[in-house]
C-alpha positions in Angstrom: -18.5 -54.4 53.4 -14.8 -54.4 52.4 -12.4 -51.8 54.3 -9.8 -49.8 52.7 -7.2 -48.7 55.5 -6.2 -44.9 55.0 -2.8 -44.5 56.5 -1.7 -40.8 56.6 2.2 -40.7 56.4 3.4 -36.6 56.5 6.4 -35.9 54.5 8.4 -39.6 53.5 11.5 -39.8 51.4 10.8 -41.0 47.7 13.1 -43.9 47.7 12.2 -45.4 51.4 8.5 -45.3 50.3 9.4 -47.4 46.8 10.5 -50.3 49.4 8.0 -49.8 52.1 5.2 -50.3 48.6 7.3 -53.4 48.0 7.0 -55.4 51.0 3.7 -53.9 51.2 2.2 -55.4 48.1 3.9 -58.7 48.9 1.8 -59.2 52.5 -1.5 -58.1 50.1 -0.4 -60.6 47.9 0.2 -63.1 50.3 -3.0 -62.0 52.4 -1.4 -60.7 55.5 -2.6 -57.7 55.2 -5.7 -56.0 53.4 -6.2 -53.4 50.8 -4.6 -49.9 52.0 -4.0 -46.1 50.4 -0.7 -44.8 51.4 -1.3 -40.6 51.6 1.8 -38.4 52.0 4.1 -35.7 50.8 7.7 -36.2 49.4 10.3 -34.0 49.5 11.5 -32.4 46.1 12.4 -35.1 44.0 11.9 -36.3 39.7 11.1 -40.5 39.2 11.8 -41.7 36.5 9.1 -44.4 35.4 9.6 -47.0 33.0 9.3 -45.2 29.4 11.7 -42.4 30.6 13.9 -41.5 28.2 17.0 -39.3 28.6 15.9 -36.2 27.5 13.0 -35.9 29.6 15.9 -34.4 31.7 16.7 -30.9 30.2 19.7 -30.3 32.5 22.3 -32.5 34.0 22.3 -34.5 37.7 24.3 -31.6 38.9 21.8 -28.6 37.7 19.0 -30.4 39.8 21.2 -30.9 42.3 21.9 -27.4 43.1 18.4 -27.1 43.4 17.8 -29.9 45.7 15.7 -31.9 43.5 16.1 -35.6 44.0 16.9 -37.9 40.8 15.0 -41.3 41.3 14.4 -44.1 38.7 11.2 -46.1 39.9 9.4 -49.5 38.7 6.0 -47.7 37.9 4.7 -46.6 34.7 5.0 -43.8 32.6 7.7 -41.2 32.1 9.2 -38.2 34.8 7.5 -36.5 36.8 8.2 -34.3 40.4 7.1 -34.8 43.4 7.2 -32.2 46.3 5.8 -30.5 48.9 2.3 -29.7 48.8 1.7 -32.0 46.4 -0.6 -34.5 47.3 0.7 -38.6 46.5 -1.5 -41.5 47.4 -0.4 -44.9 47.0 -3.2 -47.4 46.6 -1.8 -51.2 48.0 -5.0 -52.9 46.3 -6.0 -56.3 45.3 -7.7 -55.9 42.0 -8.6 -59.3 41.7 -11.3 -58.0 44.0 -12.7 -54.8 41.9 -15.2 -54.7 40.0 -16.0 -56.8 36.7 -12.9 -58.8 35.9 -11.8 -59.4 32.3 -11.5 -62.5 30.6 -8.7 -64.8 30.9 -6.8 -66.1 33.9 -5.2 -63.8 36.2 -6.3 -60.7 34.2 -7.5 -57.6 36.1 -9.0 -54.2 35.3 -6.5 -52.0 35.1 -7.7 -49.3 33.1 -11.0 -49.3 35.3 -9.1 -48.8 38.4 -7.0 -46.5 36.6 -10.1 -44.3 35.6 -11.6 -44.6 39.3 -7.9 -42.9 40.4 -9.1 -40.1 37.9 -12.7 -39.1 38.7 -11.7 -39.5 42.1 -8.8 -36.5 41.9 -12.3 -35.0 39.7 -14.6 -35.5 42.2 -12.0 -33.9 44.9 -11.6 -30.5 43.2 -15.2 -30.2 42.2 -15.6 -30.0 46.0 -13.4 -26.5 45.5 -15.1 -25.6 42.5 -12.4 -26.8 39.7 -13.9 -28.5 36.7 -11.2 -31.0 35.7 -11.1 -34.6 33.1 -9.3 -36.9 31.5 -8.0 -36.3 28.1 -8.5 -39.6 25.7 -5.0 -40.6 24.8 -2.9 -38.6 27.6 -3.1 -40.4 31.3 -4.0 -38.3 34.2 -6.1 -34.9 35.2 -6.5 -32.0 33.3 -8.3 -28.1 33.4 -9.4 -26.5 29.9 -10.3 -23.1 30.1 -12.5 -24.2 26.9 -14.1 -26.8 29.6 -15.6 -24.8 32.3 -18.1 -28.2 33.2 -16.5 -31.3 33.8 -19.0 -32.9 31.2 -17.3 -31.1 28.6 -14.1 -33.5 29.1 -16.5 -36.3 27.5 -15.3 -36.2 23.8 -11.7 -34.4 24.6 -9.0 -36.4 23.3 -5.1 -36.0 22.6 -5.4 -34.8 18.9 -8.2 -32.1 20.1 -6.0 -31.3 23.3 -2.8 -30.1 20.6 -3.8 -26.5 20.2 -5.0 -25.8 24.1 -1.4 -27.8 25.7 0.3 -25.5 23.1 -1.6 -21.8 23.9 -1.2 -23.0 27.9 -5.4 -23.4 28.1 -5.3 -27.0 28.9 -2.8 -27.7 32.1 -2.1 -31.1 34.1 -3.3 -31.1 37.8 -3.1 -34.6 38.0 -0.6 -37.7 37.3 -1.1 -41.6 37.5 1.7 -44.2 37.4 0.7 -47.7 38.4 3.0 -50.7 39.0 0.7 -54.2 39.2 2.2 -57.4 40.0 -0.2 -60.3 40.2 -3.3 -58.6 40.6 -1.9 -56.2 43.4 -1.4 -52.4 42.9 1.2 -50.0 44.2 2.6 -46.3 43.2 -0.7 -44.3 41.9 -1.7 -40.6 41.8 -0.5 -37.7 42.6 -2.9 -34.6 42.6 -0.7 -30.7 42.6 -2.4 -28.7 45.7 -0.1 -26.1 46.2 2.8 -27.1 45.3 6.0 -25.2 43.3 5.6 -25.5 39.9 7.8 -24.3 38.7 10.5 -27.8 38.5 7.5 -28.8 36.2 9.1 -26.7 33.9 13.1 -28.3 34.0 11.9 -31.5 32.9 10.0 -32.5 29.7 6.9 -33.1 31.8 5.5 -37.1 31.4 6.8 -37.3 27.9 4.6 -33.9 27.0 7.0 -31.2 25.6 4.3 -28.7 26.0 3.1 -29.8 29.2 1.9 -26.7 31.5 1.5 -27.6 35.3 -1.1 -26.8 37.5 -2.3 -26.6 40.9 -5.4 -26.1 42.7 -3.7 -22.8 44.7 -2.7 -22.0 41.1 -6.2 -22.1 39.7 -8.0 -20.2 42.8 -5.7 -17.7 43.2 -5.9 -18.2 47.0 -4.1 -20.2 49.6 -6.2 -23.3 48.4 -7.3 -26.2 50.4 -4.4 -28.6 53.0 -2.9 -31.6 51.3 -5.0 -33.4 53.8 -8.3 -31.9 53.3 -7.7 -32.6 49.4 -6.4 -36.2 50.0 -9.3 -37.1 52.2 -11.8 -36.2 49.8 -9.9 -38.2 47.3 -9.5 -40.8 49.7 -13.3 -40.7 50.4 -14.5 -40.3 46.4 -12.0 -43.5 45.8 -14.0 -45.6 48.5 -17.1 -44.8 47.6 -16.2 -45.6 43.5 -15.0 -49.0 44.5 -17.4 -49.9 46.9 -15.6 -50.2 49.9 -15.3 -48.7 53.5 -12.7 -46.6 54.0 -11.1 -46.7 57.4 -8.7 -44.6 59.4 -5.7 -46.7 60.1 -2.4 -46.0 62.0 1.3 -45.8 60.2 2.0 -48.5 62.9 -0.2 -51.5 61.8 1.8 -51.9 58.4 5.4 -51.1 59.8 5.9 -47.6 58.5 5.6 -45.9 62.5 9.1 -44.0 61.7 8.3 -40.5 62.4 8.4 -37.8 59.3 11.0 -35.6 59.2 9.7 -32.2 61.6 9.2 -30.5 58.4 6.2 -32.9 57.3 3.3 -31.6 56.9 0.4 -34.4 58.2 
């Protein structure tokens, strides 16, 4: 059976871990390394993907700032978002060129496939703590719906449907994909709110969703909540099992990124 390395990272800075994923996905292009999730926290900080636009900052560089949120633009996909502490982040390093059923056509791989396993994984994680969670048709990552109390009820939601609840607050994001893939490999991914502030959610116009109403699993139990680790192993676990691949235990050192975390990390 294949192996997927799981490499636990603590706390890493947003913009050291966007070249680590480069020179990363260039050895798992060039096959000097194998397929790997990166799991870690950042510190506060808003990436701007791709189809960012400038008013998905509703404040100027020096508002966030004083707040000590991080401006970075990144190669992924999609629009801002924040990352921060307790928010889980996993970066899958993955050749896709070795998932699955493979479309059509030369070098062609399945992206929205992979991008649906990131999803039911993040699902099948918080079903272990009792959240029912989906994907909305039309609007990437996770979501809860009151109106949804069974994740089976997600089946027929899409973006037109999802108007009224995103309005009312109902229906709130606990999850976000943005994927970069060059040649067949992956790198950037999920991230998956554990218990994490959520209130800088509310500074920015939220992946391109004016009424976009974050959530977190802390946030939805009313408790404490699960670790970030406890949450991204399950993920990590879920993922494995969806792809059909071993997952395996592997040290920050075997891929260059043994630079301690920052004390404040949480591992």
């Amino acid at each position: 059976m294949e192996t997927l390395s799981l490499i636990e990272l603590g706390r890493r800075d947003y913009a050291a871990m966007v070249a680590a994923q480069e020179r990363l996905a260039a050895e798992r292009l060039d096959g000097e390394i194998g397929d790997l999730l990166l799991m870690l926290e950042h510190p506060p900080t808003y990436t701007l993907g791709r189809r960012s636009e400038p008013t998905d900052l509703l404040h100027g560089p020096e508002w966030y700032e004083q707040r000590g949120v991080a401006i970075c633009e990144t190669p992924r996909g999609g629009k801002v978002t924040f990352h921060g502490p307790g928010q889980l982040v996993i970066y899958p390093i993955v050749d896709l060129r070795g998932i699955g059923e493979q479309p059509a056509g030369a070098d062609r791989v399945d992206v929205a496939g992979f991008v649906s396993s990131l999803e039911e994984s993040m699902a099948d994680a918080l079903a272990e703590w009792g959240l029912a969670a989906g994907r909305i048709e039309g609007l990437t990552g996770l979501w809860i719906d009151e109106t949804r109390p069974r994740r089976e009820d997600f089946a027929e939601a899409d973006a037109a449907s999802a108007a009224p609840g995103l309005a009312r607050g109902q229906i709130r994001k606990i999850g976000s994909i943005g994927l970069k893939i060059r040649r067949g490999v992956s790198s950037h991914g999920l991230s998956l709110n554990v218990s994490c502030d959520l209130d800088p959610f509310d500074w920015i116009n939220s992946c391109g969703i004016e009424q976009c109403r974050a959530t977190s699993i802390a946030a939805e139990l009313g408790t404490e909540g699960p670790s970030v680790t406890a949450v991204g192993a399950a993920v990590a676990e879920s993922l494995a099992g969806r792809l059909g691949v071993e997952l395996r235990p592997t040290d920050p050192s075997a891929v260059g990124l043994e630079e301690a975390a920052r004390p404040d990390s949480v591992a």
